[in-house]
Each structure stands twice: as C-alpha cells, then as structure tokens.
N, C-alpha and C positions, 0 to 999 in steps of 0.2 A: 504494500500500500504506500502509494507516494507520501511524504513528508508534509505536511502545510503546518503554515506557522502558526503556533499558540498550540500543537498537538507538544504531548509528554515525550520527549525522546529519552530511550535508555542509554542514559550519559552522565558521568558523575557530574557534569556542572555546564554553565554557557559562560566562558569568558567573553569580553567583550574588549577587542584590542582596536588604538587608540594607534593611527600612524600617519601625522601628516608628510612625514617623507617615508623612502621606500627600507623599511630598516628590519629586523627582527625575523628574518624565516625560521629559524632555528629554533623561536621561541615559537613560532604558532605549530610549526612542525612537532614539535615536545609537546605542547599541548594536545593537538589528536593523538600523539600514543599515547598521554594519559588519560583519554578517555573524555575529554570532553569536548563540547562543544562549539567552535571558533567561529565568532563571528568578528567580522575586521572593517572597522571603517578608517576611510582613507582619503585622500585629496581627490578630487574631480578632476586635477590636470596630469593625477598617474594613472588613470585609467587605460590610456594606450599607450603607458612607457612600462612601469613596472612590473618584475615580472614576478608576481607571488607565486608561492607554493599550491595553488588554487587544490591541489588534490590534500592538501590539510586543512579547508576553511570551509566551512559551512555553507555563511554568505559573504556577502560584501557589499559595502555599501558607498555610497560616494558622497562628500561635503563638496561644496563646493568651494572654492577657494581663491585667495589675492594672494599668489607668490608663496603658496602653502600655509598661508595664516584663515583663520578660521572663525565667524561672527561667535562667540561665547553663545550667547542670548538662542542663535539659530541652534546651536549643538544644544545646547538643553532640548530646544523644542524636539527635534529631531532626536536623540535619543530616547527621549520621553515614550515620543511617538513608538518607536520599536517597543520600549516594554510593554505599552499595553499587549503584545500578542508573545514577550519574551522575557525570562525571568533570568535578570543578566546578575550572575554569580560575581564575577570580580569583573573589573575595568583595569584595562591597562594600559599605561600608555610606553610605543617604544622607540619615542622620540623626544629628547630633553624637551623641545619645546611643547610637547604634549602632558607635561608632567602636571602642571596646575588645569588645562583640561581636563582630565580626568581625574583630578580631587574634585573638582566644581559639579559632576556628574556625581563621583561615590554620594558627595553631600545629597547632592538633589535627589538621588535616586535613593539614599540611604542604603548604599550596598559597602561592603568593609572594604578594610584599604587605609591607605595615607589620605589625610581630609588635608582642607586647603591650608591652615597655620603650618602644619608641618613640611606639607610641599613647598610653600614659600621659602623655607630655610634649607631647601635643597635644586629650587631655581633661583632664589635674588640674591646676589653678592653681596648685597648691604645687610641684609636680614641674616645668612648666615654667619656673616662676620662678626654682629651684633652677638650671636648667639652664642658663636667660639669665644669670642671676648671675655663676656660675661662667666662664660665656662674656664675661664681661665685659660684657655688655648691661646697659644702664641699666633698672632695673626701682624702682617704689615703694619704701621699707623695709616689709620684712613679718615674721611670726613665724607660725609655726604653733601653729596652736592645742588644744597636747598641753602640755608641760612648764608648770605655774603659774607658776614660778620665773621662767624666758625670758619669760615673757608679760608679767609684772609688772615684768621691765627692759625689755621694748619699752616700756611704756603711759608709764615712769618716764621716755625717753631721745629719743621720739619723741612731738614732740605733735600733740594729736588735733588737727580730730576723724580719723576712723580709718574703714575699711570693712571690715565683718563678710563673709565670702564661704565660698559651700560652692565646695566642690575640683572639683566633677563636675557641678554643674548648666549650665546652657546661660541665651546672653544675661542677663539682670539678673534672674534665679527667685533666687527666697532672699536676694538680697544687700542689706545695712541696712549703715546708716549707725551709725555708735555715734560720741556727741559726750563721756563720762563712762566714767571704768575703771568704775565702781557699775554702769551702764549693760552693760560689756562680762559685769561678770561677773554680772550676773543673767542675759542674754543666754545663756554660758556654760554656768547651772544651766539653765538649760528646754530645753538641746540635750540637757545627758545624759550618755549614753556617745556620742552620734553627736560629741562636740565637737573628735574629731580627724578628722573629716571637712569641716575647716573652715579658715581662715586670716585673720589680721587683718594689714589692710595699713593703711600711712598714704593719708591721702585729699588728692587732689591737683587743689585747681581749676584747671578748664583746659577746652580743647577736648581731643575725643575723635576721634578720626582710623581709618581702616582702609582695610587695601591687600587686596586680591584678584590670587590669583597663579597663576599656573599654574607648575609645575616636573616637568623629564625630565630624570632620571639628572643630580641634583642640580642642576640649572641652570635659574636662573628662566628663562624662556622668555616669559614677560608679568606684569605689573604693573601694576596700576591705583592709586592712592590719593584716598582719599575723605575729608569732613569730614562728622561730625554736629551737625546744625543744635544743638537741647539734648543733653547726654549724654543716651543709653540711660535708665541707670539713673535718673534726674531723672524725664525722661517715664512708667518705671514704676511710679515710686512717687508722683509728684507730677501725673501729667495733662499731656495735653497734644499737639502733634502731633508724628509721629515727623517727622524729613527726611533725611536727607541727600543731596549732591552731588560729585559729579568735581571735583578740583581742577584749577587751571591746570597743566598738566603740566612746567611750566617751571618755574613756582614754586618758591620756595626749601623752603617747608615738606614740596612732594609728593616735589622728590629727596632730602630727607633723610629722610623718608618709606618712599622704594621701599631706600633702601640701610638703613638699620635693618634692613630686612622682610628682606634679601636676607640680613643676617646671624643673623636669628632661623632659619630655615629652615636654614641651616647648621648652628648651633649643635641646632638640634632633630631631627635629622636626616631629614630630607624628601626622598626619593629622588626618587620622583613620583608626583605627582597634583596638587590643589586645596588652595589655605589660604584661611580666613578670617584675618587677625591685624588687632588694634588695640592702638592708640599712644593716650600722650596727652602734651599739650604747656601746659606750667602758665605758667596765666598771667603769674603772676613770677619765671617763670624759662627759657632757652630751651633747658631740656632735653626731650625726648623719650623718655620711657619706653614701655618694651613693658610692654602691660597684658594681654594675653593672644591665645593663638593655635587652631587646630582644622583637622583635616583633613578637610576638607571646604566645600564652598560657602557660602558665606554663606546667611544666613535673613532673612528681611523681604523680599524680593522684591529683593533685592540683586544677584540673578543678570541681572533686569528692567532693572536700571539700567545694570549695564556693556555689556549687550549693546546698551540704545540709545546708550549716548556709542562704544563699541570694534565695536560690529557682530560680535562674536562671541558664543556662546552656553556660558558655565561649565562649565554641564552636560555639553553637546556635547561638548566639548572635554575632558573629565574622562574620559568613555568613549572616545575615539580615545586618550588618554593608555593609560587601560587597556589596551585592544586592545593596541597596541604591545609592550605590557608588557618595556620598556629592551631589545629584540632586533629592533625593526624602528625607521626614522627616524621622528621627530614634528618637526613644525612648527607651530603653530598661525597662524593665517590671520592678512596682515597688518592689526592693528589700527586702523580710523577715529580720527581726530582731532577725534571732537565729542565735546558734554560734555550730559550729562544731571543731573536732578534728580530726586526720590523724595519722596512725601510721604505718610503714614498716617495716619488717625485710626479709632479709635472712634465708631462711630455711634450716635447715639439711633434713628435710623428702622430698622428692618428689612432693608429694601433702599435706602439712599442714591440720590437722583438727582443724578448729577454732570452733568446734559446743560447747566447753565447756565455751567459752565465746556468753552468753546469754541474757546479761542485756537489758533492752530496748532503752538504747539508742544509740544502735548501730543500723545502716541506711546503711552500707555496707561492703560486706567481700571482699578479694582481690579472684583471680582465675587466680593464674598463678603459673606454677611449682617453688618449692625453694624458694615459697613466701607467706606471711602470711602479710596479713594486713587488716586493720578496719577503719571504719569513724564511729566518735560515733557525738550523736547530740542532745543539749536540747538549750531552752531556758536561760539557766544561763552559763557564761563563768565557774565559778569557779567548775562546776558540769563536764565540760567536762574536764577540767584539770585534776580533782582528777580521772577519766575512765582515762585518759592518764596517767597518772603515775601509777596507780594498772598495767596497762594493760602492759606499758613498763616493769616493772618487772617481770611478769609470762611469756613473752612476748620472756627474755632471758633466763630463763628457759627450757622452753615451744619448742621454735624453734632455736634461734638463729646461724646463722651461719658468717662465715666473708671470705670475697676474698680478696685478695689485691686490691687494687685500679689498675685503669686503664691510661696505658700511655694516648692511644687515645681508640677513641670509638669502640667497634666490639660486634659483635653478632655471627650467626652459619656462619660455614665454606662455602668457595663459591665451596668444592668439595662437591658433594651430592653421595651418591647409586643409581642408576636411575635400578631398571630389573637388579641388578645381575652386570653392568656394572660403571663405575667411571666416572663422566662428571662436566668437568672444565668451568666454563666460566672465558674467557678469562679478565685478568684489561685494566686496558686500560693504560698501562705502555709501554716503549720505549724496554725492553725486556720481552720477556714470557713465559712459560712455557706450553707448549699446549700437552697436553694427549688425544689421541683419546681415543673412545670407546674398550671396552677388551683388551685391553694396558696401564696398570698401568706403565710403565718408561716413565717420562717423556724428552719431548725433549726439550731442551734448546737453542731454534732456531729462533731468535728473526724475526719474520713479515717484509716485506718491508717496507710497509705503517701505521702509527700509526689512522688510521679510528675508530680502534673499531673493534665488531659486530652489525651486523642486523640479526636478530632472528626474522623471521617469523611463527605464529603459526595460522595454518589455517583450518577449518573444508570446507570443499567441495563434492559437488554430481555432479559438474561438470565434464568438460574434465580435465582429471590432464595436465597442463601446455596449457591450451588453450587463445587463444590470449587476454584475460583480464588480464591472468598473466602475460605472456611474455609482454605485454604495460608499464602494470606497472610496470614491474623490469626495459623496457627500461627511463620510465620517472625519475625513481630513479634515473637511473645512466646516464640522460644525462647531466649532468655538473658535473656529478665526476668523480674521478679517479677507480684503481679498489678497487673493494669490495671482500669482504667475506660473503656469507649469509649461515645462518643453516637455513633447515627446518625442521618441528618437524611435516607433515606430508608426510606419504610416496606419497598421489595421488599427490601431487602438480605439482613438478617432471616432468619434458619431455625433451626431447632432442633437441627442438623448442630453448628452453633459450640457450643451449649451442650454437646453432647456431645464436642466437640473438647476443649475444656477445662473438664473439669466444676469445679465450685466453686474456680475460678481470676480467673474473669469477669465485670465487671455492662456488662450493656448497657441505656445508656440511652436510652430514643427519645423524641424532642424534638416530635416530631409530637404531635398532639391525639389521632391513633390506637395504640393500642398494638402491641405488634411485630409483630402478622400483620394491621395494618390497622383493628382493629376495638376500639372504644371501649370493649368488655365483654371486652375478651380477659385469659383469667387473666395476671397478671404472672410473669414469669421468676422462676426460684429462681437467682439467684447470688450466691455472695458480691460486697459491693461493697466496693470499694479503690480509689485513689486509681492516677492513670498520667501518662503524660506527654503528648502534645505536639502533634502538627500535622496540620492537615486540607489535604486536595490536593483541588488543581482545576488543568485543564489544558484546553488548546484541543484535546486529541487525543480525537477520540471513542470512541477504542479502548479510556480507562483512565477519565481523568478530565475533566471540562469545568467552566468557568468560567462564573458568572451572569453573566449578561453584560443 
C-alpha cells in the first residue's frame, strides 16, 4: 500500500533536517540505517544542482531562497504547515547558518533539541564570548560594536592592530583586519545601522588550533585536536593553501587543547551533539584562547580528515547521537590512533588533475571544479607533515588560484536558463524584482503582501485540478491571507481553483505553456499577491516524487 502522509510509518522516529546549502549526506544516510524517517528541507536554488542521497530521504522539500538565506516568519509557516500531516521527532540543522533556524522551529514546534538562548552562544561571536568570559575562559579583549564611548576606550586601552568580525557569519566571510581607530571608524560608517551586528576584538598572532567533538548528555565522549597550517583568515584574505593536520595526541598543546574544548562546551551549554570550536595560541605568549565555537560539524572537509586519522565518520555519529536523543545508550566506536593531513586550494584549471601526486599515503582526492585537494594518512604525525609541506609547494605551483574574500556568503545566481527562457525566484524582500518568463526587463513593482512563494511541483495521472487539489489549496489558504502559487506542472491547472477562490489567487505557471497547456491560452484573471513558502517532492508516488 502506497505511503501518504499523516499514515503511521514503522520507523523509530521522523527527523527533520535543516540544509540551506548542500552539506551532511552522511548524516541523512546514518539516519535511514537507523531507522528513521528523513525528511530534508532545503534551498529552492539547489534543486537542480545538489546532489542528495535521494535513496536515504523520504521527502524533500524546497524554501525558497535570496543567496541561501531564508524568511524566518515563512519557515515557521511552512514547517508548521508539514506537521499538521507529520510528527517531526528532532530538527536538525546541517549548516552553521541553519543553526538558530532550527532552535526557532524546536521552540515553535516544541520538539527537543538546543532552543534559541543556547544556539545563540554557539552562532554569535559576541554572545559566546560573553559566555567564555564570564566562565572564566580565556578569550581575546573584545568590545562590541554598539556604544562609541566603550569602543573609543577599547581602541585607547588595547593596542591594535584589532579584528573587525560580524556576530553570525560563518568561517573568515566579513572579517578585516583594522591596523588605525580612523580605519575602525570609517569601517564603522559604511556598516550603518548593521554596526551592532559586529565586534572588534584585539588581534593575536599565533597559531590557530580546532578540536572536533562529539558530546551525550553533557559529556565529551570524543575529541580530536587539530592545527592550521596558515590561519583561516590569512589564506582568505591573503591567498594561499588551506591545511590543516591531527596533532600528536600526547602533545602538550593537543591536551590542553581537548580540556579548554571540554570547558567551552560546558560553559556553552552542549547537551549533545557535534562542535566545531577553535583556539589560538600566541606566539609570545602560552596562553590559549577560545576564539570561537558552532554546533555543528566542521566545514572544509574537516569531517574527511578525522575520519581518516579516528576511522569514525562526524556525521554518522551526529545522527546515532540524534537517534538516541539522551533516552537510549551512545557510545561512539573506538577511535584509530592514526593521524591525517588536509590540504585545499583554489584552482586555475576547471577540473584539476591531481593523478601526479601518487604517494600512498594519500586516502582522498577532492572532486569539485577550481578545486584541488588531498587527505594524506599514516601512522606517524611527523610523516604526514612533511606530505603536507612537499604537497603545499607543488600544490602552488601546480594549481593555485586566489579570489578575494567574501563580504557574506553566496554561491550560483538565483537567475537560472530554464528552455531558452530566464526564471527569477523571487527573495523574500519588502521590494522585488519579478521577470516573467520570455521577458528579460524586469519590473520593479514591489508585491502587496511580503508571504513569499509557494512552489508547487507535482507529477499526476489524475484529473488536472480535481477536488484533492482544489481541498488542498482551500486548506492552505484557510487562515491566510492571499497567496501567490507557481506550478511547475501544466495538468494541475483547472478553472475549479479559480472559482475556489475567486480574486484571492495568482497562479503562476512557469512552463513555456500556459495553464491549460497551450501557448495562446487566454491568461487567468486573478489578483496577484505575494505568499509564502515551500515546494514538496517525495519518493511516494501517491503524493509527491522527487527529480531524481
């Protein structure tokens, strides 16, 4: 018997994963072998790039999206919306920026997990740092960047130079260096109103260090610590190759290292799951500061590296944490004692050929355009060190390319080619730019209603607009206001809906044919307005299916 939603499926539970970019197969994959149920929602402009594990997900759903960012307000609605027919067990999110997303849903939805106070202290650099402070953790001197008065006795009291940093962005996006107060506060004026979104901390040479951890019902359970070859923030701004490697685990620096880590997580309160956190250790001095933390897996392929030195998989392990959810035992598998290395660059070529680096202890190549990278892997730290340094020098050589850094985060454009034709999805902004189909001018005609879209994508052998659809567009919209829906098939379509809701409705159809198929067909009279939120696709043939 086919699937439809709101039926009891035998499955220990329905997560519900949280991924504005394309991150985490490993955890949704761990997740179906333990048995439960994946549901995945995800950006509307990775729909025809990324490539999920579609044979471990359930369904999927689509937000729509500005450069991956996401209407808060529309994601409530839209999740909402799914649980009336879905009893969504844990939420997760497996992208740092998705982390206060999905406390803002556990709250609303009242499902367990990390709530938004304590995600705050594991996305804002100010709030965490407040929080190691107060904890007596060794932290930078910093000052927020709100009161002139405070800022102008930091710049007075602490000398520079200083690092500019936004509160909520992810790895080294937005963060500058400021060597001059003139410097901080022309910096300052071009931020705006956004300037209390920001913090200036003293800048501390040194190495830059990160532990990778797993933790169940407060108690680290694994610890890795790591060193980066140049800081992050160096190679973003300055060029260069990424590295980093496993420390000697005995080394003085890695356990004072894993116990730092062990008192950040405490102090931040981490019940359980996944940390990224990093340290840094100044050159002329042997202190150890926490320079910031995140709940969630590290990024750069960082997940790549511990699994070749520890033989266990972050990911993996983050969804059996989940599963458990602190009412059944966790253990994670015991840790290998080898040590791995990590290296990235920037490519000039397109597709990089790394086949001339052949040594054996290399364990993995990267495969992604303008990009070249290696994990190399032995038994002895000092063996993968010397693979990382020959390899960083042929490495610039060899590929190297440099972009400038990035204010904030982006990827490919939200205008795509669709057949010959230009297609906009709309942000979800208070003004907009909406381009129809074979109409490149666009109009600059801001929406009534700031809803959003709903993007329906549907495969059917039914009646196009038969009264299972028309129900459920009336149940969508009976406690809202009006909408806007695209459909991305021509059967759907019937003139039943328009009289469901007369001058309530625009439907827009994204195909080259108009709503009954046909190039010349008169246009719909509805009012158009603005709506919210999310397109479903599902493995179940009954409702929805995913392109697969």
């Amino acid at each position: 018997m086919p699937v439809i939603p709101g039926d009891k499926i035998d499955t220990l539970m329905t997560i519900l994963c949280i991924a504005s970019y394309e991150k985490g197969h490993e955890f949704l994959r761990e997740s179906k072998r333990q048995g439960a149920s994946v549901v995945l929602l995800t950006s509307l402009s990775l729909r025809d790039k990324a490539q999920w594990p579609l044979e471990s997900i359930d369904e999927v759903f689509y937000m729509p999206d500005d450069n991956h960012h996401w209407d808060l307000p529309q994601t409530l609605n839209a999740v909402s919306y799914l649980a009336r027919t879905r009893d969504f067990d844990r939420i997760v999110p497996l992208d740092d920026f998705d982390v206060e997303v999905a406390a803002a849903l556990r709250e609303h939805l009242r499902v367990p997990g990390m709530g938004e106070t304590t995600a705050h202290y594991f996305r804002d650099k100010l709030a965490m740092r407040l929080k190691a402070r107060e904890s007596g953790i060794e932290v930078p001197e910093f000052v927020h960047l709100l009161n002139h008065g405070r800022v102008r006795r930091f710049l007075e009291s602490v000398p520079g130079p200083w690092v500019l940093k936004p509160r909520s962005m992810a790895g080294a996006i937005g963060i500058r260096k400021i060597h001059h107060a003139d410097e901080l506060w022309a910096a300052a004026e071009t931020l705006g109103d956004r300037q209390s979104h920001y913090l200036l901390e003293r800048f501390v040479p040194g190495g830059i260090f990160h532990v990778d951890t797993i933790v169940y019902e407060k108690e680290v359970l694994f610890s890795i610590a790591s060193g980066y070859g140049r800081p992050p923030m160096e190679v973003s701004h300055e060029g260069g190759i990424f590295t980093t490697r496993i420390l000697e685990r005995d080394s003085d620096d890695a356990r004072r290292l894993r116990a730092a880590n062990e008192r950040v997580m405490a102090a931040l309160g981490m019940v359980r799951g996944v940390s990224h956190t990093e340290f840094i250790k100044g050159v002329d001095e042997d202190h150890i500061y926490f320079l910031e933390t995140s709940a969630r897996v590290g990024g750069a392929h960082i997940a790549d590296l511990v699994e070749a030195a520890a033989g266990l998989n972050l990911w993996a392990e983050w969804a059996k944490v989940e599963v458990a959810g602190g009412k059944a035992p966790y253990r994670p598998p015991e840790p290998k004692q080898d040590y791995s290395g990590l290296l990235v660059s920037l490519a000039r070529q397109p597709n990089p050929d790394t086949s001339a680096y052949s040594d054996p202890e290399i364990v993995w190549r990267m495969n992604r355009e303008h990009h070249a990278g290696l994990i190399v892997k032995s038994a002895r730290a000092e063996r993968v060190q010397e693979r990382l340094d020959n390899y960083a020098r042929r490495f610039e050589q060899d590929f190297l390319a440099y972009v400038p850094p990035k204010e904030k985060p982006t990827n490919w454009c939200s205008v795509q080619e669709l057949a010959g034709h230009t297609k906009v999805y709309l942000p979800c902004l208070t003004r907009r730019h909406l381009q129809w189909l074979g109409n490149r001018k666009p109009i600059a005609k801001p929406l009534p209603l700031d809803f959003g879209l709903l993007e329906i994508h549907r495969k059917t052998d039914g009646t196009a607009g038969g009264p299972q659809i028309v129900e459920a567009l009336r149940s969508v919209l009976a406690s809202q206001a009006l909408h806007t829906f695209q459909f991305q098939h021509q059967r759907v379509l019937h003139e039943d809906v328009g009289k469901a809701f007369p001058r309530t409705v625009a439907l827009v159809n994204y195909w080259k044919e108009s709503f009954d198929g046909r190039r010349d067909a008169p246009k719909a009279e509805f009012s158009q307005s603005a709506l919210a939120d999310v397109v479903e696709e599902s493995r179940h043939p009954r409702y929805w299916r995913p392109q697969r």
